[in-house]
C-alpha positions in Angstrom: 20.4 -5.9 8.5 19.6 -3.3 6.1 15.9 -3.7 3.6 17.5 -4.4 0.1 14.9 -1.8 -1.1 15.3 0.8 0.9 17.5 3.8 0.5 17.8 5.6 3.2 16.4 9.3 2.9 16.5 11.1 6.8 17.2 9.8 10.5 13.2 8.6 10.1 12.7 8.2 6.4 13.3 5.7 3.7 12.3 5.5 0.0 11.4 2.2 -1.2 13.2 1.0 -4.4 10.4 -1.5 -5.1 8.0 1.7 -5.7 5.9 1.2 -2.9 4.7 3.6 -1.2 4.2 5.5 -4.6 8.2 5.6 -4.8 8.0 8.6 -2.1 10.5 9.0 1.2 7.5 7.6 3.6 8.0 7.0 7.6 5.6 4.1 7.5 7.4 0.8 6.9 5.6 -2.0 4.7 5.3 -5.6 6.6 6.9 -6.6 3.4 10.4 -6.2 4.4 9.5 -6.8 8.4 8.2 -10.0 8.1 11.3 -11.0 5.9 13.6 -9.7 8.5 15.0 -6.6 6.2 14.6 -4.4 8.9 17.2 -2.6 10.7 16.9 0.1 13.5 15.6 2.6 11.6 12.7 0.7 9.9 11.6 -0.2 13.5 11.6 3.1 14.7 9.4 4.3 11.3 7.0 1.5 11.9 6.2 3.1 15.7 6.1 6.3 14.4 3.7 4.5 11.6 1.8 2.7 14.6 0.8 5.8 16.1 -1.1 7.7 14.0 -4.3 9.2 14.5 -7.2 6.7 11.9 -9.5 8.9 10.4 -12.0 5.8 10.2 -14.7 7.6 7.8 -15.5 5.1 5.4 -16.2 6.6 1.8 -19.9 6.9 0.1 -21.2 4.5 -2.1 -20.9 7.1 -5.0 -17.1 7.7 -3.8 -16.7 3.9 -4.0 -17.9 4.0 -7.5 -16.0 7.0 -8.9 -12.9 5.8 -7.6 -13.5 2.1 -8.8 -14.5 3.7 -12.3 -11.1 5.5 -12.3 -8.7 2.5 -11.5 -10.6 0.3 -14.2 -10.4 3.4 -16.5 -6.5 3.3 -15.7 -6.0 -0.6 -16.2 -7.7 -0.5 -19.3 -5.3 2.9 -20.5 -2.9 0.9 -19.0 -3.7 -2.5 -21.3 -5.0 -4.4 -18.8 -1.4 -5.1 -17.0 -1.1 -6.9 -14.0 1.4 -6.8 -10.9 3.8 -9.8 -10.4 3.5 -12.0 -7.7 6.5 -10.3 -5.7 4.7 -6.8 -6.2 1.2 -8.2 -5.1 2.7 -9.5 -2.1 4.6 -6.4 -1.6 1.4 -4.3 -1.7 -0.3 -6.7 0.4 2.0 -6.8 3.6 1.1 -2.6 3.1 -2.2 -3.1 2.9 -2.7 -5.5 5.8 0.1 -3.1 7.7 -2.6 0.0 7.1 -4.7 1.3 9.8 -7.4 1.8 7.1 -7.8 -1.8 5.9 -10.4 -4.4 7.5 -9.8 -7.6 6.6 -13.4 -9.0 7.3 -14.7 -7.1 4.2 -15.9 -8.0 1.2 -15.9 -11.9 2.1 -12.5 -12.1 4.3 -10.7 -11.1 1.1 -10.1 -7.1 2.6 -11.2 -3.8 1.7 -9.6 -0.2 2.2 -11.7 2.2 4.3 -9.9 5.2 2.4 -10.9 4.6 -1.4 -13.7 1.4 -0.3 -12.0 -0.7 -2.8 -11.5 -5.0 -2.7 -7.7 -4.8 -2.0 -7.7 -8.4 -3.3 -8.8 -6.9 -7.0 -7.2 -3.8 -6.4 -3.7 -4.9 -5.7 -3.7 -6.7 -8.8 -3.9 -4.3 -11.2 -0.5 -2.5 -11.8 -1.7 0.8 -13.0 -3.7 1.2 -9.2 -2.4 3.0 -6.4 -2.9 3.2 -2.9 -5.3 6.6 -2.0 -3.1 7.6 1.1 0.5 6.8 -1.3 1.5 3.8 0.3 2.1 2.0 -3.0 2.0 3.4 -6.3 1.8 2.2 -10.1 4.2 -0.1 -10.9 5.8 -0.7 -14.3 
């Protein structure tokens, strides 16, 4: 069964119509469509290729945190304070909780991102945001 948003790009790549993945062909495969069943032979093959890659597992500085929370509250407030819907927060999740960077013992069980240090469970919310590696992008 073929992912209703996916549009096939290669052999190995799709491009999500939802805009995940910041709307770029991407070999990774969100759990989004997986755990729905959406997933055909090609998706599975993506998600290994996903599965194996190397962690950098470098968590950022407390001044990195900072600058890059400053810069998605700067966006959501240029963006007028918008907010994802619940399909798109539960999109970005499955991502999220997909990525090798995410730990979901952080910030009180809700999750962080080692990459950008943020809360996913603020982050996600917050439609202007994006993921740092461009697993999800701004959505509209």
């Amino acid at each position: 069964m073929n992912c209703q948003y996916a549009t096939s790009v290669s052999e190995y790549t799709n491009s999500c119509g939802l805009g995940l993945y910041g709307g770029q062909p991407s070999v990774g495969v969100c759990d989004y469509c997986v755990k729905r069943g959406d997933n055909n032979e090609e998706f599975a093959t993506a998600y290994k290729l996903q599965e194996n890659k190397p962690t950098n597992d470098v968590p950022p500085s407390a001044l990195e945190m900072g600058k890059n929370l400053a810069g998605s509250v700067k966006d959501w407030v240029a963006g007028g304070f918008s907010t994802a819907t619940e399909k798109q927060l539960e999109a970005r999740q499955a991502i999220c909780e997909s990525c090798e960077f995410w730990t979901a013992s952080a910030f009180a069980g809700t999750g962080a991102c080692r990459k950008c240090g943020c809360s996913t469970m603020l982050k996600l919310k917050l439609a202007t945001a994006k993921c740092p590696i461009d697993k999800w992008g701004p959505v509209t």
